[in-house]
C-alpha positions as CSV (number, residue, x, y, z in Angstrom):
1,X,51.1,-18.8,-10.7
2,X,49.9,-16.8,-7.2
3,X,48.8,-19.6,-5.9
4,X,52.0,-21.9,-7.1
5,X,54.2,-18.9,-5.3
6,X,52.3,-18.9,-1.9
7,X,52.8,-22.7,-1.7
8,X,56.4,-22.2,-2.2
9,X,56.8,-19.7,0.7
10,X,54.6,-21.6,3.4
11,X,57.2,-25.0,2.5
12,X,60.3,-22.5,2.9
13,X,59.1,-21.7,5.6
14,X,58.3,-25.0,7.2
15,X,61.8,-26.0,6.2
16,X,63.4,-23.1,7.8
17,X,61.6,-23.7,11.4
18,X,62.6,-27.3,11.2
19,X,66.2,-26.4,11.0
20,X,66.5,-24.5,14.0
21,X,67.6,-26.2,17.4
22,X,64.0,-26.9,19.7
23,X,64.7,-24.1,21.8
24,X,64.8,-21.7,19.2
25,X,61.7,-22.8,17.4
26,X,59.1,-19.7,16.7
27,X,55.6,-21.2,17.1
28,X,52.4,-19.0,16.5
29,X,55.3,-16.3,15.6
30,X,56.7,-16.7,19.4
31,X,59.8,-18.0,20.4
32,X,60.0,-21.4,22.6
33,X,61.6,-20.3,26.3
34,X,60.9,-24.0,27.6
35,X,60.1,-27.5,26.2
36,X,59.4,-30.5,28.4
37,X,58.5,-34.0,26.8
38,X,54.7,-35.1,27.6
39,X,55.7,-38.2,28.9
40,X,57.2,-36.9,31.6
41,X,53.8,-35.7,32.9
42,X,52.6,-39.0,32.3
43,X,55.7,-40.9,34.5
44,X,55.6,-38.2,37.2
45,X,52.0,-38.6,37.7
46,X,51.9,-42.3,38.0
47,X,55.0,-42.2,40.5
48,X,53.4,-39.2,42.5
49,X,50.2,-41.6,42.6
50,X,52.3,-44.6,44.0
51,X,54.2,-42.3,46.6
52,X,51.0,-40.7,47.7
53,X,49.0,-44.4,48.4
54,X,51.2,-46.7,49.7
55,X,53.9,-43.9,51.9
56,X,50.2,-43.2,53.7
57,X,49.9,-46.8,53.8
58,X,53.5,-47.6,55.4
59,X,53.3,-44.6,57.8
60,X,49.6,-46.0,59.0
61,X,50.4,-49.3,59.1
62,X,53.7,-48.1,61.4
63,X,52.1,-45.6,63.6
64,X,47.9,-46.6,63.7
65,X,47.7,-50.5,62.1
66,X,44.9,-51.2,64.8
67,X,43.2,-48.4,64.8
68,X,42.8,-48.2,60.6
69,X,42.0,-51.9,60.7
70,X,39.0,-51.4,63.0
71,X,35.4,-50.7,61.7
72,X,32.0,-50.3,63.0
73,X,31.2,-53.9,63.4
74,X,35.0,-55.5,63.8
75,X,38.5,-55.0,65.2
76,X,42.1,-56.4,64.9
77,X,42.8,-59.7,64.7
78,X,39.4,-60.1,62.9
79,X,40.4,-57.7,60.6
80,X,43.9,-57.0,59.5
81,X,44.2,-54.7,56.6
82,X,42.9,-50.7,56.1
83,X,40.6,-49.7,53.7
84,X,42.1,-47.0,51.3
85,X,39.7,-44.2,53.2
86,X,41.2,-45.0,56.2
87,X,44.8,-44.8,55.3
88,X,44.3,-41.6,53.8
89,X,41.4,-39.9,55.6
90,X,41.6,-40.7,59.2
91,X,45.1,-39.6,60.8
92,X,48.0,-37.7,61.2
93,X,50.6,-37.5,59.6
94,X,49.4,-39.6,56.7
95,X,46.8,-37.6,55.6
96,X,48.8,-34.9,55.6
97,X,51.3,-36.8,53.5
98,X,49.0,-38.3,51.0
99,X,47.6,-34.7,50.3
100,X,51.0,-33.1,49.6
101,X,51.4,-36.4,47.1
102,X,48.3,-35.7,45.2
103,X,48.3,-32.1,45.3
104,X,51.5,-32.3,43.2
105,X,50.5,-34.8,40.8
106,X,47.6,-32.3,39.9
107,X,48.9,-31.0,37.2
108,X,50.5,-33.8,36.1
109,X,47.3,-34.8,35.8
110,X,45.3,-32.9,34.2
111,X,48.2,-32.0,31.6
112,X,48.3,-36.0,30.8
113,X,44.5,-36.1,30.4
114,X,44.6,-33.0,27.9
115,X,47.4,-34.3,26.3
116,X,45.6,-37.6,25.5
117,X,42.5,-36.1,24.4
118,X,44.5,-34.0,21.5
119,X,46.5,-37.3,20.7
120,X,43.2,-38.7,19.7
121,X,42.3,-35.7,17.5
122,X,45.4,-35.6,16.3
123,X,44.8,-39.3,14.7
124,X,41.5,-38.9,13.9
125,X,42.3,-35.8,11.8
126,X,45.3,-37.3,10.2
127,X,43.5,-40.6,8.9
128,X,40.2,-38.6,8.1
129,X,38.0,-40.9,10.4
130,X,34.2,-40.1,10.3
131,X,32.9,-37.5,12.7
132,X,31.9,-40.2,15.0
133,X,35.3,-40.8,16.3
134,X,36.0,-36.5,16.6
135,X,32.8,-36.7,19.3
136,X,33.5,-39.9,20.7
137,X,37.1,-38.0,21.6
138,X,35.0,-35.3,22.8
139,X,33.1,-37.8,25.1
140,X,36.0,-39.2,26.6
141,X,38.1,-36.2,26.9
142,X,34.6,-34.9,28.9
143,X,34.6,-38.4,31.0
144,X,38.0,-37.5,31.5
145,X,37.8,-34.5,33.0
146,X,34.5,-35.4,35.3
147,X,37.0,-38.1,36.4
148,X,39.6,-35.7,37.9
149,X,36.4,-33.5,39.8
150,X,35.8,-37.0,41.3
151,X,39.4,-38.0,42.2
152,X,39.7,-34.3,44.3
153,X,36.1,-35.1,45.9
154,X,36.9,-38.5,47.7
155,X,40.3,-37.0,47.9
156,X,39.4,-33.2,49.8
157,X,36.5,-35.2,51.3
158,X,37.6,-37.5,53.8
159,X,35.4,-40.7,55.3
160,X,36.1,-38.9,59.1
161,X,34.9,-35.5,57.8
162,X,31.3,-36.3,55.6
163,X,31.6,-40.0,55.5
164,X,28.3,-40.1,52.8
165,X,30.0,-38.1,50.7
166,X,32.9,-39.6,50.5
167,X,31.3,-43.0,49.2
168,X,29.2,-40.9,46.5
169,X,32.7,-39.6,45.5
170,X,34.2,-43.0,45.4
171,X,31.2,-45.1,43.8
172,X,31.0,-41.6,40.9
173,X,34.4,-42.1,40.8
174,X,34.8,-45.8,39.6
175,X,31.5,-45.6,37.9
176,X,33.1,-43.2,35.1
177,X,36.4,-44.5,35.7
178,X,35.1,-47.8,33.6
179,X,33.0,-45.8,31.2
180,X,36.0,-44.0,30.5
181,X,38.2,-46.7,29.9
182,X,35.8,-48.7,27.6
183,X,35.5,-45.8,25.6
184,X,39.2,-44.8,24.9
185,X,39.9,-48.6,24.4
186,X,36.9,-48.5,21.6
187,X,38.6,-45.4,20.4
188,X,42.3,-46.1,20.1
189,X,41.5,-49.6,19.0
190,X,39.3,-47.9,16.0
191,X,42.4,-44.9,14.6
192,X,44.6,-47.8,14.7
193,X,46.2,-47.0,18.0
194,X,46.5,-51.4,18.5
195,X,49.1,-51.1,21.2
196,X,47.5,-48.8,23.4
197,X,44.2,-50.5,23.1
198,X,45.3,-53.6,23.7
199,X,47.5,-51.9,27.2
200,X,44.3,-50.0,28.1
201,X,41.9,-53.5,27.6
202,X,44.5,-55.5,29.5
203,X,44.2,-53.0,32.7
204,X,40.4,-52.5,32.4
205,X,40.3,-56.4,32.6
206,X,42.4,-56.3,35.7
207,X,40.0,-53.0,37.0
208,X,37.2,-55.6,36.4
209,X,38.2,-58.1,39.1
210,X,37.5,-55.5,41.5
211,X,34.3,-55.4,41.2
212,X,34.7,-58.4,42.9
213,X,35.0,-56.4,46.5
214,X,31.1,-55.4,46.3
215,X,30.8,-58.8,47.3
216,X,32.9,-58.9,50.5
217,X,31.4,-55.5,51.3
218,X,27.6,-57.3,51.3
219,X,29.5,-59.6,53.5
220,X,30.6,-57.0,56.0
221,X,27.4,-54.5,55.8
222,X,24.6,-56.6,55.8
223,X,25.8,-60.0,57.3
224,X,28.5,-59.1,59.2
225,X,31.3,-61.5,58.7
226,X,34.7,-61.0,60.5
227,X,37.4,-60.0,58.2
228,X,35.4,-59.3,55.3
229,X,35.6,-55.8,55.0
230,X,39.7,-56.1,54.8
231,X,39.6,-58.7,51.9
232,X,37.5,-55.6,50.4
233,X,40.1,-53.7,51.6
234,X,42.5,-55.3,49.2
235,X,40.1,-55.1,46.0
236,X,40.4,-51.2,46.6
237,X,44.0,-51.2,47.1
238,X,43.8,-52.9,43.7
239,X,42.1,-50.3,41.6
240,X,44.9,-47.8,43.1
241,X,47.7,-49.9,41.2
242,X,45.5,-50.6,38.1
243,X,44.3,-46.4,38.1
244,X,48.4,-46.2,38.4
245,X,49.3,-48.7,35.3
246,X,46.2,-46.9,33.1
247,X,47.7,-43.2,33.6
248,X,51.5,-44.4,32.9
249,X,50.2,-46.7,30.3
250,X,49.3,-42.5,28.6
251,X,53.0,-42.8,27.4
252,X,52.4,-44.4,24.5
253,X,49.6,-42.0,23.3
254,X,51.2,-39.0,24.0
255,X,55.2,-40.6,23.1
256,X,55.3,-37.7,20.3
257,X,53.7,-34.3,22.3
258,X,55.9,-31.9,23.9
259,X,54.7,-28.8,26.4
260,X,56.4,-25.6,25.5
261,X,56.4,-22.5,26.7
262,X,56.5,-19.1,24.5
263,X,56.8,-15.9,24.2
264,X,53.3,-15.5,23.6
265,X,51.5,-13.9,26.3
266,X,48.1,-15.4,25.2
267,X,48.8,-19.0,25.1
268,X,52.0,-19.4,26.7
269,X,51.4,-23.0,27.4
270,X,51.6,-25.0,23.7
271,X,51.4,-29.0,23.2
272,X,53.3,-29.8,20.0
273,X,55.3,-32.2,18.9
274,X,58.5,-33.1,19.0
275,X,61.2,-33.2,16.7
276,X,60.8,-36.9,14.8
277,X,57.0,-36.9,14.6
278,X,57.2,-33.1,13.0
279,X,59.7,-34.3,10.2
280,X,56.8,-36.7,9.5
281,X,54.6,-34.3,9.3
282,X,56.7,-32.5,6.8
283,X,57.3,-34.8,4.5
284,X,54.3,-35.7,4.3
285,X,53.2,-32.3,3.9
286,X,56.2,-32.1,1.5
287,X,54.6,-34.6,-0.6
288,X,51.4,-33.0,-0.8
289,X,52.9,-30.3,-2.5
290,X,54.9,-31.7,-4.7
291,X,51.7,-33.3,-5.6
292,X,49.9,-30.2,-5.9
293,X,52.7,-28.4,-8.3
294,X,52.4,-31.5,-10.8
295,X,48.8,-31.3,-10.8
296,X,49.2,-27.1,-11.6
297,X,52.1,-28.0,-14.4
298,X,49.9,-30.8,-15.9
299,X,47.3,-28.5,-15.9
């Protein structure tokens, strides 16, 4: 009979937070000040990208094009478009343009790649996949995360400033990028997340191509061949739009999160859900317990 009474309460009381209006919600016994849909992290961060690229791009191409065309070995007409370090490494006021871009879709960012990471969990632990899965979410929400370190060190570190670096940066940077992807594909494909996969393994296909610029690169470096360093110029001007489509392409994972803000002075940032996937939740909950209170009267 306790045990029959304390399962009552905790449904009341999921019923009675689900009635209240979203800004009114009391989670982890705070009140909700502020709720903002995931997805808009996800569509701010892929337009912030975009800006960031190709407004250093225009401006370059306006105020420097012969000076970011030119290279150790070659100059304009030989070669006629930048390299991605160039454009956003080697002048002002593009640089300075680029930086404000990227700066702002920081957080963006990072709040997409966190949000993705509990997405998974959040599948895994609904469907009861094996423990596998749980790490392989770990792995990829690590990836993840080593992935952003790299994106700020080609970024801070500029080709004019430590030009070694920068490559390392880069080369880490699409290295993990592709171990990344392959992962989550082999992940969301597994929990049943089809649609994603199949988004994700259509732009990792696309990402592949580029590898095609290591090639025109040999070209450049070791043989020397005029205009070969701006067709590899394009392959990296590529993986900008594909890196773009992969981080918008987060909307659908994350279509059912919300960021709130609370009350609560120790966690004041919360990712939950939003309104249709939590009346899921409850009725399935709901039907738990019904279940549950005929199993205790049968008994």
């Amino acid at each position: 009979m306790r045990q029959r009474q304390k399962k009552e309460v905790t449904t009341n009381n999921v019923k009675n937070n689900s009635s209240l209006p979203i800004q009114t919600q009391i989670t982890n016994n705070s009140k909700v000040i502020f709720q903002l849909p995931a997805t808009w992290f996800a569509y701010s961060n892929s337009i912030l990208i975009i800006f960031s690229f190709f407004s250093a791009l225009f401006l370059s191409v306006i105020i420097h094009y012969e000076k970011i065309v030119r290279n150790a070995y070659f100059g304009y007409p030989d070669e006629f478009f930048p390299s991605v370090s160039a454009v956003i490494g080697d002048h002002f006021p593009e640089r300075k343009v680029f930086y404000f871009g990227m700066f702002a879709a920081a957080v963006p960012r990072v709040v997409t790649a966190h949000c993705a990471v509990l997405a998974g969990y959040q599948e895994i632990s609904k469907q009861r996949y094996h423990n596998f899965y749980y790490w392989l979410n770990k792995i990829v929400g690590v990836l993840g995360y080593i992935r952003l370190v790299s994106t700020m060190g080609w970024i801070c570190v500029s080709s004019k400033d430590y030009g070694f670096w920068h490559i390392v940066f880069m080369f880490q940077y699409y290295v993990v990028t592709m171990i990344y992807m392959f992962l989550q594909i082999i992940l969301f494909h597994a929990i049943g997340r089809k649609y994603s996969a199949g988004w994700k393994a259509l732009i990792f296909g696309l990402q592949t191509i580029a590898l095609g610029g290591a090639a025109f690169f040999v070209y450049h470096h070791e043989k020397r061949v005029p205009g070969a360093y701006s067709y590899c110029a394009l392959f990296e001007w590529f993986i900008i739009i594909c890196d773009a489509l992969w981080e918008g392409g987060t909307v659908i994972d994350i279509s059912g999160m919300a960021i709130q803000i609370s009350a609560n002075t120790f966690m004041p940032f919360q990712i939950n859900k939003d309104n249709e996937s939590k009346k899921q939740d409850e009725n399935d909950r709901n039907d738990n317990n019904n279940d549950d209170n005929n199993n205790d009267d049968n008994n």
